[in-house]
N, C-alpha and C positions, 0 to 999 in steps of 0.2 A: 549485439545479438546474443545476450549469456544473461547469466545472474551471476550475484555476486555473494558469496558467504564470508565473512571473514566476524571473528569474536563475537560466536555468538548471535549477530545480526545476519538476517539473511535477505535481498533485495532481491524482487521478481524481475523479470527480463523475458524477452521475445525467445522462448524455449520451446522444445519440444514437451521438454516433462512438465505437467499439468501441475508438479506439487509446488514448482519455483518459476511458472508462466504467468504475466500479468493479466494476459488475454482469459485465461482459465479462470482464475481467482477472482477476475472482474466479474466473467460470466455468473460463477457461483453466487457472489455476494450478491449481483444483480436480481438472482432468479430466487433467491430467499428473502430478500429484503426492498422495499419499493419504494423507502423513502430514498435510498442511494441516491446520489448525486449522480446525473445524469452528464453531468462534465469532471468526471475524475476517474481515477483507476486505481485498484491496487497496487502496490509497489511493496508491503510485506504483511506478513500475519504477527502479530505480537504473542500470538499464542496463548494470550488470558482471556478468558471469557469472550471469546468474539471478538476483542479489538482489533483492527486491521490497522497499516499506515497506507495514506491513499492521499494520490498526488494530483489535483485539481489543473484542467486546462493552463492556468494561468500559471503554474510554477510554484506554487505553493503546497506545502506538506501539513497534514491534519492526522491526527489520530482520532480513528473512526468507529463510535457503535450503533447499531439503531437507536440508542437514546441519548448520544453523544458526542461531538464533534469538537476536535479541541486545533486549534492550527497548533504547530508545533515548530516550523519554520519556513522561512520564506522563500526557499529556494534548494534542488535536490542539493547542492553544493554544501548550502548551509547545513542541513540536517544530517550529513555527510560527519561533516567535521562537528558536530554537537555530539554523533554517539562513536567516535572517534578516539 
């Protein structure tokens, strides 16, 4: 129940504070955006132009815009040790 920063990377978590909560930044993306995937959530903001990282029901990791969705890895583990 935290978020986590370390180099640079910063991962959402079950927070109070709105700027590094998943629940928050889902809402947000949700209530701007209608394509969103209705089975994924935030887990961080990239900080360019909109990109968000957003982590699909299933375990898998996407880098996300409204014009674009890239999977980026397969599992929170994996994507862990990718920007590692």
């Amino acid at each position: 129940f935290s978020a986590i920063s370390a180099r640079n990377i910063e991962l959402f978590g079950i927070t109070p504070h709105k700027r590094l909560s998943v629940v928050a930044n889902t809402l947000l993306v949700r209530e701007t955006d209608v394509t969103f995937p209705i089975d994924a959530y935030v887990i961080g903001n990239q900080g360019i132009e909109g990109l968000v990282v957003i982590q699909f029901t299933n375990g898998t990791i996407h880098q996300y815009s409204p014009t674009c969705i890239t999977k980026i890895a397969n599992s929170l583990g994996d994507y862990l040790t990718k920007i590692s």
